[in-house]
Every structure is written in C-alpha cells, then in structure tokens.
C-alpha positions, 0 to 999 in steps of 0.5 A: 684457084685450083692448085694440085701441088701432087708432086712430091718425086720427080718422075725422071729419078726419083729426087725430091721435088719441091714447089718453087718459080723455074727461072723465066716462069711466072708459077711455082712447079715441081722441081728435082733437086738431083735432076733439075727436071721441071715437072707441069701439072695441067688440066684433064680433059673429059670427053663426052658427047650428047647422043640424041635420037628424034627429040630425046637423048641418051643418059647414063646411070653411072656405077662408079664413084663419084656420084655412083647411080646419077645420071650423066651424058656418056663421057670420061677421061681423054686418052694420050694418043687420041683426039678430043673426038676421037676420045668422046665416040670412044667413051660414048661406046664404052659407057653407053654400047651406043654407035653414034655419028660425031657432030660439031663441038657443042659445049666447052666447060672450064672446071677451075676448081678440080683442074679439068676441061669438059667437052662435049659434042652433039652426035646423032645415034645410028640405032636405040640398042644400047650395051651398057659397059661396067661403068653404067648400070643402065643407058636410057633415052630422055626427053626434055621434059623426062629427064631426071634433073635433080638426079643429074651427076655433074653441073657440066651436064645439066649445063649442056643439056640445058643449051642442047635443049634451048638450041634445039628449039631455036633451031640451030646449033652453036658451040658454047664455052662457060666457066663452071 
C-alpha cells in the first residue's frame, strides 16, 4: 500500500510533526507537536480526456519527465477550484492546443502504489488544428491499428485506450473503473 509519510512540518507553524493515530482515527497522520493540527495526505487527481476524431484519437509526445518522448492521451494534475471536467478540457487544451466537446466519464483508474486517481473522459475534437504546449513535442492522431503501443507513457492510458477501442466496436460506451 502506498504510504507518502511526506510530512515532516506542520504547515500551520512550522513544529514538528511526526506520524501517530489521532484519537477516533484508524491510521497514522502527520500530527504537530506545538499545534496540534492534524495534517491528511490523500490521492492526486489526474485528468485527462480521450480526444477522438471519426475513427482516430489524439495522442501526445510528452516533453517533460517522467517518460519524456512517449506518448500519452493529454491529461495532468487536477487543479484546486476546478471540477474533474473542468480540469480535463483544460489540460487537453494546454498540452494538445486541441478545442474539443466534453463527453461522459469514460475510465476511472485506482493508482494505489504512487497515490493517484486517473480519470478520463471521451470527447469529440471540434477541428485537427492542434497547437502543442511546452509540455508536448508534437499532437498526433492515431488510429487503432497506428497507435505506437509499445511507446506508450502510462499503463492507465493503454488501459483506457484498449476499452475506448473495444467499446467503439461494440458500439456503445461505458464508464470503466479499474484498479492499476
């Protein structure tokens, strides 16, 4: 299981704060010694979307660590004062240039071991002019049978590009939840 213990300092004055069970807890948090304040670590949230045009989607090569010059569907870290949608048009316009129409929550991936939740969502891309950020070398789209499997950046994204595929030829869409 997937245990950050990055807290050394409380945030609140600065006092030591080491790891032991609050009273009416079940876990150990970060607790200040001068304070008292009780800090909770919890999961990141990555957001991102699957950007599809007639029968291909859009696929980034990122250009940033980690796994700098794989590809990857656009997505990144959720920001405080946005919703999970919100965040995935953003990144999907930040790292692709890509304006696009939100769809339904398509993947929703449990990273235990590096304490993250990936979700994803189907989107329909409005044109194929992309305008690549700082983060992407190049914005690319693929077809199933083009897409460079083996140069894929994260397992949550061959994951719900696998389902995307597999439900496009069903037909019909669904929202998929997986522990990875």
């Amino acid at each position: 299981m997937f245990q950050a213990r990055s807290i050394k300092h409380c945030k609140a004055c600065g006092g030591e704060a080491p790891y032991s069970i609050p009273p009416d807890d079940n876990r150990e948090r970060a607790i200040c010694k001068v304070c008292g304040t009780i800090h909770y670590e919890n999961p990141i949230n990555v957001v991102g979307t699957v950007p599809a045009w007639n029968d291909k989607v859009l696929l980034c090569r990122r250009n940033i660590e980690p796994r700098y010059g794989l590809w990857t569907l656009p997505a990144g870290f959720m920001e405080l004062g946005e919703t999970t949608a919100e965040g995935a048009v953003r990144e999907t316009e930040e790292e692709a240039g890509a304006r696009i129409d939100l769809h339904g929550l398509f993947t929703l991936l449990n990273v235990v071991r590096v304490g993250q939740v990936h979700l994803f969502y189907r989107a329909s891309l409005r044109d194929t002019d992309f305008a690549p950020g700082p983060e992407t070398i190049e914005a690319r789209l693929f077809r199933e049978d083009e897409i460079p499997w083996e140069e894929l950046a994260f397992r949550t994204v061959r994951e719900t590009l696998q389902r995307y595929f597999e439900d496009s030829r069903r037909g019909r869409f669904e929202l998929h939840c997986a522990d990875i």
